[in-house]
N, C-alpha and C positions, 0 to 999 in steps of 0.2 A: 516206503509204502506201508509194510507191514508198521512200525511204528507209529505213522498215522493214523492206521484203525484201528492199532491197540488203547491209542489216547481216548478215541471215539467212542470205544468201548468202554473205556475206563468210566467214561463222561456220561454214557446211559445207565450204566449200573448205579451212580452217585445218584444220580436224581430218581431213579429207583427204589434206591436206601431210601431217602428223604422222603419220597411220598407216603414207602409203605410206613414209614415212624412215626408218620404224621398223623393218616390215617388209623393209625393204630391210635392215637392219643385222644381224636374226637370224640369217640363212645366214653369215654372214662374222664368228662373236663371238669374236673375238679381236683382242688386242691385241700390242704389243712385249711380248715375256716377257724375263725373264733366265734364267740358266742351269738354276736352281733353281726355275722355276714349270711349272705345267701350265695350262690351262683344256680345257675340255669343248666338242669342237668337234661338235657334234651327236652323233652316240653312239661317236665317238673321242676318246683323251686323245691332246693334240697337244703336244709340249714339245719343249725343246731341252739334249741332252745335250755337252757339249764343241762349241760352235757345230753339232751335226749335227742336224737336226730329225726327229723320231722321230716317228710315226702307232703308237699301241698301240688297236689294232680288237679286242682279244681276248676271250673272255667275250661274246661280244654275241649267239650264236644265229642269227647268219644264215645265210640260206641260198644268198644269193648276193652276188659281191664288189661293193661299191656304194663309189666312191672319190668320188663330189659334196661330200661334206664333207669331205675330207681334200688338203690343202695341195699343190700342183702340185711345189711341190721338196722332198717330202718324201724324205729320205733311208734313212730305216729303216719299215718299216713289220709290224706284228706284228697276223696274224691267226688266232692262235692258238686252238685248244677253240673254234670255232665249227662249225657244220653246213651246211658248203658244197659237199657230193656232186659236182658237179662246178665245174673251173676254165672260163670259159669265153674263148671268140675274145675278144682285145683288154681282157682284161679289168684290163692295168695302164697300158694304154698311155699314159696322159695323166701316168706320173711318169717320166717319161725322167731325173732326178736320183737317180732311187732304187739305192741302194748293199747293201742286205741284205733279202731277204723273207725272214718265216720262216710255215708254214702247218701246223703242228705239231697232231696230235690234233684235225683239222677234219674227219674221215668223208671224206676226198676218195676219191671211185673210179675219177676219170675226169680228165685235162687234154687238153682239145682242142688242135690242133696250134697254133694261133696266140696260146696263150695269155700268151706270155712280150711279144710283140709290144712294140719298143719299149724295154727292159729292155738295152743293147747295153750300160749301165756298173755293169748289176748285178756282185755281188762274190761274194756270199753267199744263197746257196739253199737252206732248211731245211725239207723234204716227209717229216719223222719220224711216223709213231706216227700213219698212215692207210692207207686200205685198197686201196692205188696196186697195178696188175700189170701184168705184162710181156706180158699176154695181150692189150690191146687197146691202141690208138694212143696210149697215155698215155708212152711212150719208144722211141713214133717218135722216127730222130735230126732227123728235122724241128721236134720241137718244142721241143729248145733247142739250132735254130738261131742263135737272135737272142742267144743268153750267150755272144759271144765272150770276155766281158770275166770270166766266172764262173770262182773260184778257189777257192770251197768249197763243198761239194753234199753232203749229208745226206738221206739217202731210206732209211735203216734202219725196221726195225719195221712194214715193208709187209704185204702178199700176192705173195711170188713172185716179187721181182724180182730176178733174177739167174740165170734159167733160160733165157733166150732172150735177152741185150739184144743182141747181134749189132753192130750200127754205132752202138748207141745213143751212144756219149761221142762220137763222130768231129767233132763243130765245138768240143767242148771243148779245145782248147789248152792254155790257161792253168789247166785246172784242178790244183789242190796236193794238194787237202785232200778226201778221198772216205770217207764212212760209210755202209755199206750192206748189207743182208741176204747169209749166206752161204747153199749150196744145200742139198742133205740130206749129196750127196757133193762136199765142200768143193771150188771148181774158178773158179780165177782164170784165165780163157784170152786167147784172140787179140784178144780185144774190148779188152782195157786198153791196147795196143799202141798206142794213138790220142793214149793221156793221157801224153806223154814227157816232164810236167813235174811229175806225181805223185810227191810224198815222203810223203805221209801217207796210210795206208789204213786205215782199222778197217771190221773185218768181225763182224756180232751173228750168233752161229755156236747160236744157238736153234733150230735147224732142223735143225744138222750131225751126222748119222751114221758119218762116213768122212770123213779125210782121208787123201790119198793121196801119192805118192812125186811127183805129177806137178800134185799142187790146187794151186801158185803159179807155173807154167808161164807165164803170162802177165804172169810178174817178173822172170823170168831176167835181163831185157837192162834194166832198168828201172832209174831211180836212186830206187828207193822207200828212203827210210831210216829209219822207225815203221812198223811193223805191230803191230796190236792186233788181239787173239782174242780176243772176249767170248763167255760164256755160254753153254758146251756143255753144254745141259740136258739132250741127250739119248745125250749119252755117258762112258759111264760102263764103269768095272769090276766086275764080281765079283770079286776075288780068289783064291777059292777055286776058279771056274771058269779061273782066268784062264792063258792060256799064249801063247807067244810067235809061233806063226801068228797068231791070232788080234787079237793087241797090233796087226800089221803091216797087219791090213786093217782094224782101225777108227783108230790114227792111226801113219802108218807113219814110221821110223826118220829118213824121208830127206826130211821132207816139204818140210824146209828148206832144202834143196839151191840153190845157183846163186845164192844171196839175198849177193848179193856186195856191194853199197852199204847193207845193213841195218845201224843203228846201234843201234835202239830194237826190244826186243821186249817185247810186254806179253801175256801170257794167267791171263786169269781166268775160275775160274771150268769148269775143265775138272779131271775126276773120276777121272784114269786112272793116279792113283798117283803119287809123288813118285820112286822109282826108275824109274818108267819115261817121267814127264816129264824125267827129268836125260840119257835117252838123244837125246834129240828134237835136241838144242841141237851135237850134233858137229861138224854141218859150220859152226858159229862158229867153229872155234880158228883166231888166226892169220887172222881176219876182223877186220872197223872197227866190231863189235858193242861198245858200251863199257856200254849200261843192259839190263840185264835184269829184268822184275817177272815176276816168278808168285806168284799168289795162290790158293785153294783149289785145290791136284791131286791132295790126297790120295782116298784110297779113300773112297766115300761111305759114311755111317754108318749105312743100310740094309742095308747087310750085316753079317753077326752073326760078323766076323770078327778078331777079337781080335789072334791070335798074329799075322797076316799085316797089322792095322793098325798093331802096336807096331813090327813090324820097317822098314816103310815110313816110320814116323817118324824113322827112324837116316840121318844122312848119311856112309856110309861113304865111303871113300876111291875104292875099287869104284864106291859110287852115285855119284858127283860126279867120278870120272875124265877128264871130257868141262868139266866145270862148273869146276872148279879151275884147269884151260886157258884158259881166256878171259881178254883183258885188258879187263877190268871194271873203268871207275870206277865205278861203281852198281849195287850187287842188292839186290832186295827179295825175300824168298819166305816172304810169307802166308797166315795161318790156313789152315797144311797139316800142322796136327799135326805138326811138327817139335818132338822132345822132347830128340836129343843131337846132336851131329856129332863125327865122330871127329878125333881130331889129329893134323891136317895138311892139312886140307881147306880152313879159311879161312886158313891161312898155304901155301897153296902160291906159288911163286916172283911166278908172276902177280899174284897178289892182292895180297902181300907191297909191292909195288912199283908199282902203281897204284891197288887200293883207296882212295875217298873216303868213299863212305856204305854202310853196310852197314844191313838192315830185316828181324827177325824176327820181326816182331810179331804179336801173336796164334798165337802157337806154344805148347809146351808146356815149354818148356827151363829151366822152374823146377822140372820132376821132379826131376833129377837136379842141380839147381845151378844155380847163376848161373854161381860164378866159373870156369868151363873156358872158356866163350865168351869173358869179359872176357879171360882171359891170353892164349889166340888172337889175340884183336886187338890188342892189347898190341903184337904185332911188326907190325902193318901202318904200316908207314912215312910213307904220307899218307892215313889213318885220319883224317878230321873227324868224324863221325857216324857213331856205333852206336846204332840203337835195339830193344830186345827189349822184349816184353810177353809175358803168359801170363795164363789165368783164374786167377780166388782160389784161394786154399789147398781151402776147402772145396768147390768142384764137385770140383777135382782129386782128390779122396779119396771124396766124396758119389756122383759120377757116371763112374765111372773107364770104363765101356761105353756107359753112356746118354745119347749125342749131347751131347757136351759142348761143341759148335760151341752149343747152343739157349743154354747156360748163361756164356757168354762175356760179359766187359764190358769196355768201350774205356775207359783209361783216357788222363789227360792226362801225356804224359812230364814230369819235372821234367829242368831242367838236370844236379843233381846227384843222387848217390845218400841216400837215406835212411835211416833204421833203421824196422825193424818188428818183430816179434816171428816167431822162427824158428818152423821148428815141425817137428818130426820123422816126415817122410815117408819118407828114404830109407832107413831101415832096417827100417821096415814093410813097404816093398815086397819089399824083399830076402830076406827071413823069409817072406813069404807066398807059398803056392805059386801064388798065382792069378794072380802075378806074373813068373812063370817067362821071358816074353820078355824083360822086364827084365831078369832076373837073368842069361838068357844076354849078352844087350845087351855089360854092364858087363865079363863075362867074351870079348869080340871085343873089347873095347877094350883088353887084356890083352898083355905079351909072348909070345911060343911062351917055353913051359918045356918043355924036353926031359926024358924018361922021366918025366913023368907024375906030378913032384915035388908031393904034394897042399900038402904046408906051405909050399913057394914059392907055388903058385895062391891060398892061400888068408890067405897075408901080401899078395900082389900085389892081390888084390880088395878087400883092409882098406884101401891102401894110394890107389887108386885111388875106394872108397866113402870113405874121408877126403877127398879131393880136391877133390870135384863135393860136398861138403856147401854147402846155403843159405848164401848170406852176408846179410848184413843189404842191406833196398830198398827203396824206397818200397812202396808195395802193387804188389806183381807189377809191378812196372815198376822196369825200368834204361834210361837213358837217357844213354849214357855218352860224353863227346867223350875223344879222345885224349888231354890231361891226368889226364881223373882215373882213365882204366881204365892209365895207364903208373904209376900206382901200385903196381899188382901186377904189375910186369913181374918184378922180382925172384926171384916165386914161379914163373913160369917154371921157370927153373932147376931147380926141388925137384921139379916134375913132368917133365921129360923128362931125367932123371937114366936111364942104361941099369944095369939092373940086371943082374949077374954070369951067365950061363946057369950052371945045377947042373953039376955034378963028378963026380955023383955016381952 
């Protein structure tokens, strides 16, 4: 009897063992990974990228940060698209290894002052695309005190932050690299003073009504060398309204001023015209500015404004007198309805002689031709990369008013040129009166003929509409390196031949 319960006994203690072993190993299920595995460490993926072990918490819905399952020397940790309202005290503190948070699109409204706590080797801090302001203690500079070690901070696509931060950056030191919401009336002040090791700024300009002569005031003394202007949604031209007070109080002439270590400028995305964004760039000449990008500045295509969109599309010599100055290895300026540029704009002396990559893409400069541009570049002397694109033949003719930005498609450049089947647009346009900006266009790209010789003007236009005719391309795309557009250097020559002025 007694042996029979001592077996009994024997037999609930064993299974005992077993549970509590077991139990014991669930909180901890992980093993050595290699570089390429993950496993599932309770409802984080825990893996190891280039020896750096990464916590991806994202996707989970919570609502508050809970790190008990996630690895004490976790280096990265991503808690992304969760619903965590607010950050709270202490709430990373137990990963003193961790090198990058990012807390992206988690509904945050609130970070309590101590919530970095701990965090002295963070690097990288990403608070994008939440509902963070400047109105309550969420940038106290109290509360990233503890990042002395932070070098990149990303807080764009908030509520409001940049209307009040006051001493907010002041324990930031080291920070490089800043992304972050602009105001209505665009204004970088005394507060950046703090960040003297800032080169990178981008500013999401979604909110900006005005920029002024004085909105990067708190750059002047700075070695920022990138600034990036995204998304001026809410500024815009009428054209037809449009006049030159007016230009200066919603983005003024000078706004650039004093930007003396600027090497990189990017703005996309701002609506106030191509002639009058080419005014903006002056105070670069004769600056360490070498990449310029502009992307959409043409006049928005809600306004029903024809004559004054075609003309905007022209880079005369006049528009780019500021732009042809600069020593520019790198321009890009896209889908801004650029349809011609005149000649001697991308061979001005400048360009001629530092030019590397030049970028037209998504333009319209298959109206009028391919080959004027190619021969232009032609003379650029350290010329590696041209690339132009333009929409199909058919929107160009189909939708010549009707937002032909909706009708646009990205093609893949080829290295070299292609043949495709021409098709005759330029002489329909020319003929048709509805075309009439065009047809002046081609007549400003003209010599003066003195007393008003119609048979000179109108050999000169044949001579000039011969010129700018299609050549053969892949579909709307040329993509052309310096070998194969010195192929028609030659024809240079036959176009900047001076013809005789009349006698007569």
């Amino acid at each position: 009897m007694f042996v029979g319960q001592s077996s009994f006994f024997l037999v609930i203690v064993s299974w005992m063992v077993f549970i509590t072993m077991h139990a014991a190993i669930i909180p901890s299920n992980f093993t050595t990974m290699s570089s390429n595995q993950s496993v599932v460490f309770r409802c984080c993926s825990v893996f190891t990228v280039n020896e750096t072990l990464v916590a991806n918490c994202s996707n989970l819905n919570w609502t508050f940060v809970d790190l008990r399952c996630v690895p004490v020397t976790t280096e990265v940790l991503l808690l992304d698209r969760n619903n965590l309202t607010t950050l709270t005290n202490g709430s990373f503190q137990t990963l003193t290894s961790l090198l990058q948070l990012s807390i992206q699109s988690s509904n945050v409204h609130r970070i309590e002052i101590d919530t970095f706590l701990g965090l002295s080797l963070l690097q990288n801090l990403n608070l994008e695309n939440n509902e963070l302001s400047d109105m309550d203690s969420s940038f106290n500079p109290q509360t990233f005190r503890y990042l002395t070690n932070l070098s990149q901070l990303f807080i764009g696509n908030n509520q409001n932050i940049s209307k009040s931060l006051g001493d907010t950056f002041i324990y930031l030191h080291n920070l490089s690299i800043l992304s972050m919401d602009g105001s209505a009336t665009l204004h970088v002040g005394s507060e950046f003073s703090h960040l003297t090791q800032l080169n990178n700024l981008t500013l999401n300009c979604s909110k900006v009504r005005s920029v002024t002569n004085e909105s990067f005031v708190g750059l002047w003394s700075s070695k920022l060398t990138i600034l990036n202007l995204i998304g001026f949604n809410k500024l815009t031209y009428d054209p037809d309204d449009f006049d030159r007070a007016t230009s200066q109080k919603q983005f003024s002439d000078d706004a650039f001023q004093n930007l003396n270590s600027l090497e990189v400028l990017r703005i996309i995305n701002c609506r106030i015209g191509n002639k009058n964004m080419a005014r903006k760039i002056k105070h670069f000449i004769n600056s360490s500015l070498h990449t310029l990008y502009l992307e959409a500045t043409h006049y928005k295509r809600g306004f029903y404004t024809p004559n004054s969109t075609l003309e905007d599309g022209v880079l005369f010599k006049s528009t780019a007198k500021y732009l042809s100055q600069l020593t520019l290895t790198h321009v890009s300026w896209i889908d801004s309805n650029i349809f011609a540029i005149e000649p001697g704009v991308i061979t001005s002396s400048r360009w001629r002689h530092n030019l590397r990559f030049a970028d037209f893409s998504k333009n319209l400069m298959g109206w009028l031709g391919w080959r004027f541009p190619l021969l232009e570049a032609s003379r650029l002397e350290k010329l590696e990369e041209l690339t132009i694109t333009a929409p199909s033949p058919e929107s160009e003719v189909s939708y010549f008013y009707d937002g032909l930005d909706f009708y646009k498609r990205d093609f893949q450049p080829s290295s070299t040129t292609h043949s495709m089947n021409t098709y005759n647009t330029l002489d329909t346009k020319v003929k048709n009166s509805r075309y009439n900006a065009y047809n002046l266009t081609v007549s400003q790209m003209l010599p003066k003929v003195e007393n008003n010789d119609s048979e000179k003007i109108k050999s000169l236009k044949n001579e000039v509409a011969s010129a700018l005719e299609s050549i053969p391309l892949s579909p709307i795309t040329s993509y052309a390196e310096l070998d194969s557009i010195s192929e028609v250097r030659k024809e240079w020559d036959i176009l900047t031949v001076q013809v005789p002025e009349s006698t007569g």
